[in-house]
C-alpha positions as a Markdown table, in Angstrom:
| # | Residue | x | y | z |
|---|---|---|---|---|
| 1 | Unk | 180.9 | -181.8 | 18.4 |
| 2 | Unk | 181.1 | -185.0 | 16.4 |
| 3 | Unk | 184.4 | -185.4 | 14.5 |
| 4 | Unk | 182.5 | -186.8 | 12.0 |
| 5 | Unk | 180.7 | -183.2 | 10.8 |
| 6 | Unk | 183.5 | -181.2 | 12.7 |
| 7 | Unk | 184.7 | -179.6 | 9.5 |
| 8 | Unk | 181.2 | -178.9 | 8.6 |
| 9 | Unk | 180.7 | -175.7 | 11.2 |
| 10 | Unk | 181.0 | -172.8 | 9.0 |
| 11 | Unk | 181.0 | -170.5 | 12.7 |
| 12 | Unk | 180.3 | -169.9 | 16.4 |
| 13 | Unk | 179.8 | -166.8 | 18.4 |
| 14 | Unk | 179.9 | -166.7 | 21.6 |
| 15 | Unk | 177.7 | -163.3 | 22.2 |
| 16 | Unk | 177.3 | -163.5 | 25.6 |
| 17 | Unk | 178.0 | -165.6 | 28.6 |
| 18 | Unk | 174.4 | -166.8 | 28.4 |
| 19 | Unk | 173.8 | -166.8 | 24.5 |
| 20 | Unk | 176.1 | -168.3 | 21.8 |
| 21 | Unk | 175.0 | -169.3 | 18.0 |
| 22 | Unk | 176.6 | -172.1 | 15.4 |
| 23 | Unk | 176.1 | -172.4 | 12.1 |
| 24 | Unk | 176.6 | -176.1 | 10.4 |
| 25 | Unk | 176.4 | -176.7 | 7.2 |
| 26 | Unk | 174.1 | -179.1 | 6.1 |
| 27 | Unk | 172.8 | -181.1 | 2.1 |
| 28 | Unk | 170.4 | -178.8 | 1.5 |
| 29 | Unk | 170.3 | -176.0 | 4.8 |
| 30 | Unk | 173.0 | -174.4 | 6.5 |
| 31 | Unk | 171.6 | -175.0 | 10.2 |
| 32 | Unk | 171.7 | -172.1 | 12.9 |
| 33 | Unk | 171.5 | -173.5 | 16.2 |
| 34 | Unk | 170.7 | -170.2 | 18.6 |
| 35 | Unk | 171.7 | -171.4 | 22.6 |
| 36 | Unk | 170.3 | -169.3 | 25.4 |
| 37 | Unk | 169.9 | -170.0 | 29.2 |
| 38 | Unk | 167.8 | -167.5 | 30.9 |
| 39 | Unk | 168.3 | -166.0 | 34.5 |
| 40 | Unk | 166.2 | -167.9 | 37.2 |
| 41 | Unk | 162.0 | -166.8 | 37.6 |
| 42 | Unk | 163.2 | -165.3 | 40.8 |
| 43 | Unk | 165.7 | -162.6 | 39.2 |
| 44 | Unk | 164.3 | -159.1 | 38.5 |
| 45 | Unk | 162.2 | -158.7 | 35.1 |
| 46 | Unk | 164.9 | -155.9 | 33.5 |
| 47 | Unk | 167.5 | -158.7 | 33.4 |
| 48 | Unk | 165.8 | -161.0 | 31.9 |
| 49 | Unk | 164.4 | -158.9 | 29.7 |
| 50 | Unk | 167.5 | -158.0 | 28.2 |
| 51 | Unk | 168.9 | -161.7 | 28.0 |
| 52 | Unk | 165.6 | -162.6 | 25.8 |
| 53 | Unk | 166.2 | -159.1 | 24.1 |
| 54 | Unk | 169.8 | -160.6 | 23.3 |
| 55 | Unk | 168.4 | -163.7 | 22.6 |
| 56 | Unk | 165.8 | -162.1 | 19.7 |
| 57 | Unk | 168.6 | -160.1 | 18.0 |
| 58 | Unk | 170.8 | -163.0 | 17.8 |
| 59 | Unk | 167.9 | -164.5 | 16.0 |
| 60 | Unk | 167.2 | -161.6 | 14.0 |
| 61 | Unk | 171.1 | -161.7 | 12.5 |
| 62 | Unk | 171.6 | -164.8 | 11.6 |
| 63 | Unk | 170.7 | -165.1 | 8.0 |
| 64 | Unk | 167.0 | -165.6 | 6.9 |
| 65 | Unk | 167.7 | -168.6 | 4.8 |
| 66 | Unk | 169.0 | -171.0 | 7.6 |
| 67 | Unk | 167.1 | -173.1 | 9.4 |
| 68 | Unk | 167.2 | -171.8 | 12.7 |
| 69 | Unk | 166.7 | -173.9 | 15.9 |
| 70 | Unk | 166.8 | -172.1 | 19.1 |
| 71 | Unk | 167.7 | -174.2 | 22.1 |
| 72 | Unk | 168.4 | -174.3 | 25.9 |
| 73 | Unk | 167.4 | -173.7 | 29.4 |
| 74 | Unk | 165.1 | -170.8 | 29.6 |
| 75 | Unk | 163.7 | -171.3 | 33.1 |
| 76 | Unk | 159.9 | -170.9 | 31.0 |
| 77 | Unk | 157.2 | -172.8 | 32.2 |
| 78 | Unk | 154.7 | -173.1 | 29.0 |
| 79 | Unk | 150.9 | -173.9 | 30.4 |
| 80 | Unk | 148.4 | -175.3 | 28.5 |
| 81 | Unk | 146.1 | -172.3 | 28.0 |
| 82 | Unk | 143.7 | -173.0 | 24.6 |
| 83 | Unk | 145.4 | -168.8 | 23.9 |
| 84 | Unk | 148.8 | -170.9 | 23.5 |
| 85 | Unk | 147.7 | -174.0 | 21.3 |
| 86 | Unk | 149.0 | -172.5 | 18.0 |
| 87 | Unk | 152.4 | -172.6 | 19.0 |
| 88 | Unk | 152.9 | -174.1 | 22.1 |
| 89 | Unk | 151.4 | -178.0 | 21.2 |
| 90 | Unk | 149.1 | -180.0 | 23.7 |
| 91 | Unk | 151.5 | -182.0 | 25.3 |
| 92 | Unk | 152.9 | -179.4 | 28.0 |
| 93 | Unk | 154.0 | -180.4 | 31.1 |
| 94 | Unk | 152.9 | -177.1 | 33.1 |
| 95 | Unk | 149.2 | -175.8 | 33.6 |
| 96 | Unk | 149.9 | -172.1 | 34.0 |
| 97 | Unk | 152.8 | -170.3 | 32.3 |
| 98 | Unk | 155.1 | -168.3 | 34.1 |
| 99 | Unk | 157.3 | -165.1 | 33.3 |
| 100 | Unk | 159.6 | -166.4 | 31.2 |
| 101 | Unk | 157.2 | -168.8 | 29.9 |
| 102 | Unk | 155.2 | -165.6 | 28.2 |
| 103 | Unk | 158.3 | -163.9 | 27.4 |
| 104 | Unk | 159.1 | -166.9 | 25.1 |
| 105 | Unk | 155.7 | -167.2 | 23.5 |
| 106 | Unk | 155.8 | -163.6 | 22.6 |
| 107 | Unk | 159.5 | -164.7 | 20.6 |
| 108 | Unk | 157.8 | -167.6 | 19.0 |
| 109 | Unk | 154.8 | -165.9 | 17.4 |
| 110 | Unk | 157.1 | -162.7 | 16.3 |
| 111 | Unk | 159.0 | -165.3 | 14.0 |
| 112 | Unk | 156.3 | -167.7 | 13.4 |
| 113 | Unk | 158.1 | -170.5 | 15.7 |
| 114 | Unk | 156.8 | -173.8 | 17.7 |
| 115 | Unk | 157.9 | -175.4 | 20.9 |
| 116 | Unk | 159.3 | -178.8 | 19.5 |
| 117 | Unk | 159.0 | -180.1 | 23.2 |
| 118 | Unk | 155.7 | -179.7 | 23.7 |
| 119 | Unk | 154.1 | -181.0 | 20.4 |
| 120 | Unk | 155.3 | -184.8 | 20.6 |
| 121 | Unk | 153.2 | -186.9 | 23.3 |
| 122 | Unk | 155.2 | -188.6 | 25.7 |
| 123 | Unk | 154.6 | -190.0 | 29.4 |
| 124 | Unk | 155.2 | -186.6 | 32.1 |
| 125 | Unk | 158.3 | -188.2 | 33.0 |
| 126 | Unk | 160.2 | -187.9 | 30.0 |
| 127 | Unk | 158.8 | -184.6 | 29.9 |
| 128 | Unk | 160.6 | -182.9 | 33.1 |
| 129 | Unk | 163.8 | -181.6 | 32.7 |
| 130 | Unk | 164.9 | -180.5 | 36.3 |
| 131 | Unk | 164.1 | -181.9 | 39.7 |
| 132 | Unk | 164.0 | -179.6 | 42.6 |
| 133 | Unk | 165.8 | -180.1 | 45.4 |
| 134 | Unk | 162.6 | -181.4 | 47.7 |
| 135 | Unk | 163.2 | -184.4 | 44.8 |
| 136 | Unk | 159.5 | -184.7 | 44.2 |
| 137 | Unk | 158.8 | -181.7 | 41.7 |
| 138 | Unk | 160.0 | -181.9 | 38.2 |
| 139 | Unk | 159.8 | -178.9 | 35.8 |
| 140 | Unk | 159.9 | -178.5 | 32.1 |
| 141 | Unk | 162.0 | -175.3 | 31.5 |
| 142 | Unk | 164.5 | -176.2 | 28.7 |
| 143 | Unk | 163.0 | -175.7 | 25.5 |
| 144 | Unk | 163.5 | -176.2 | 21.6 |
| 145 | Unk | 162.2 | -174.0 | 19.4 |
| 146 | Unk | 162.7 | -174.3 | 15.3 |
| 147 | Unk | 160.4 | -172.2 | 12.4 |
| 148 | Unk | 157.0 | -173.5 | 12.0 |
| 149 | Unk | 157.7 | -174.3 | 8.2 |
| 150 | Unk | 160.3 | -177.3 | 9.4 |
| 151 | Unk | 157.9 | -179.0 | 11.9 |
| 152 | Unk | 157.6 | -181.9 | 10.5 |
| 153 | Unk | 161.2 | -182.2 | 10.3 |
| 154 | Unk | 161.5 | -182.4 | 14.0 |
| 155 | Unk | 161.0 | -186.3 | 15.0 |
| 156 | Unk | 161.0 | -186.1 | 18.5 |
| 157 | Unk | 162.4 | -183.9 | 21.8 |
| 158 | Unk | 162.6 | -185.6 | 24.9 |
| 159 | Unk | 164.3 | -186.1 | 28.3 |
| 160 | Unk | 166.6 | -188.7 | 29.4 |
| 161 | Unk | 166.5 | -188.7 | 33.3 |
| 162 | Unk | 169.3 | -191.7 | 33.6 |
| 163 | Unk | 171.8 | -190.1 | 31.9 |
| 164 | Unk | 174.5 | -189.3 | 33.8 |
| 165 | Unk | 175.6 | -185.9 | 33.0 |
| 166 | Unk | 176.4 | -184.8 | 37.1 |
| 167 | Unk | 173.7 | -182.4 | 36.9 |
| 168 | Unk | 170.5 | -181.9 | 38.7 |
| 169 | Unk | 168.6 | -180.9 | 34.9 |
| 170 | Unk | 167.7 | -184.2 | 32.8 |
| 171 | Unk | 169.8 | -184.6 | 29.2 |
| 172 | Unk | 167.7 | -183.5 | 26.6 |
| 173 | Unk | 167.7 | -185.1 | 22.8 |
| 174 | Unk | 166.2 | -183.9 | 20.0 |
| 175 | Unk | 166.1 | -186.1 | 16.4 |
| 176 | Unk | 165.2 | -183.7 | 13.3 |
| 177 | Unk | 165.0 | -185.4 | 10.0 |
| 178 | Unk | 167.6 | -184.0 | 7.7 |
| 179 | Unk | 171.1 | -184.6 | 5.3 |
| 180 | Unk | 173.9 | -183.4 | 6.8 |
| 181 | Unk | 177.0 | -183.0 | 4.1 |
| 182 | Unk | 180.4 | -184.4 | 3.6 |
| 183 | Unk | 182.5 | -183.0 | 1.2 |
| 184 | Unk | 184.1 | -186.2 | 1.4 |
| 185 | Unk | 181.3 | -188.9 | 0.1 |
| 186 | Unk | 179.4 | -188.1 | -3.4 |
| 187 | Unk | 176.5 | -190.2 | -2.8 |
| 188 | Unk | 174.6 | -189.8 | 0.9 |
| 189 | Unk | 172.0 | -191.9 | 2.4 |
| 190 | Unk | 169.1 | -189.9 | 4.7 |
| 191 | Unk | 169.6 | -190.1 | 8.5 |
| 192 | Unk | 168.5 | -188.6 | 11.8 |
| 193 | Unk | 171.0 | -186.3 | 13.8 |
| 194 | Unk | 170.8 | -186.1 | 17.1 |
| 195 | Unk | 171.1 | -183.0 | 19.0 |
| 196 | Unk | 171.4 | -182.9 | 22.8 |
| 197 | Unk | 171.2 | -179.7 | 25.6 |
């Protein structure tokens, strides 16, 4: 975290190994960031299940007037079937979604949600966000999802694959639009805060 807005988190929870939540305070929101990272498409459907039942209870208990944003690596391939358009965007990487790709569109349209990666148009390469190991196929399974009512809010979500972050998965960034406070200025000027998985 930024020293800069360190004294701004108001908590953290980590819930389980896989899920943890923050809340930051921010001008006019208090910000709930909700972190998950899903089992693999190959693990058995009861365990991930329950991490994306964990995942939908954490979101259900943080408090309904933050703006929540619910980040991370799901392992979810979103496809671009017209049933998914409302809240998955046009600009997927993936044809055909997979498990954990439906698993996540069924959270999203229980609490009216969008996939902020998938609704800003960008070249397929700033769109993958893990390599596999044959080096020439390139998946889209970290995701950021935020309430449908801050949309336009969100500026922009996408991969960085020459950041060097010693991982095989490609640094994401997200900009939203927003004021973050400081108890220690009176007058604040707008600016974009950059959030990175």
């Amino acid at each position: 975290m930024n020293k800069r807005i360190k004294h701004l988190i108001i908590d953290f929870k980590p819930i389980t190994p896989r899920i943890w939540t923050l809340r930051i305070r921010g001008k006019f929101f208090i910000y709930s960031f909700i972190n998950g990272h899903e089992p693999a498409e190959i693990s058995d459907d009861e365990e991930k299940d329950g991490v994306f039942d964990v995942l939908q209870t954490a979101y259900d208990t943080s408090p309904i007037n933050d703006t929540k944003i619910v980040l991370g690596n799901f392992n979810a391939r979103v496809g671009k079937e017209p049933v998914n358009f409302p809240t998955i965007g046009n600009y997927s990487l993936h044809s055909l979604t997979n498990y954990n790709g439906s698993q996540l569109i069924q959270m999203k349209v229980s609490q009216n949600m969008i996939t902020g990666s998938a609704f800003h148009p960008h070249k397929d390469i700033h769109k993958s966000k893990w390599r596999l190991p044959d080096g020439t196929t390139f998946n889209q399974l970290e995701h950021l999802l935020i309430d449908r009512r801050h949309k336009s809010n969100l500026m922009d979500v996408r991969s960085y694959r020459d950041a060097n972050i010693d991982s095989d998965h490609h640094l994401v960034i997200a900009c939203q639009r927003a004021r973050i406070s400081n108890v220690k200025q009176l007058a604040l000027e707008p600016e974009n805060t950059m959030y990175q998985n």
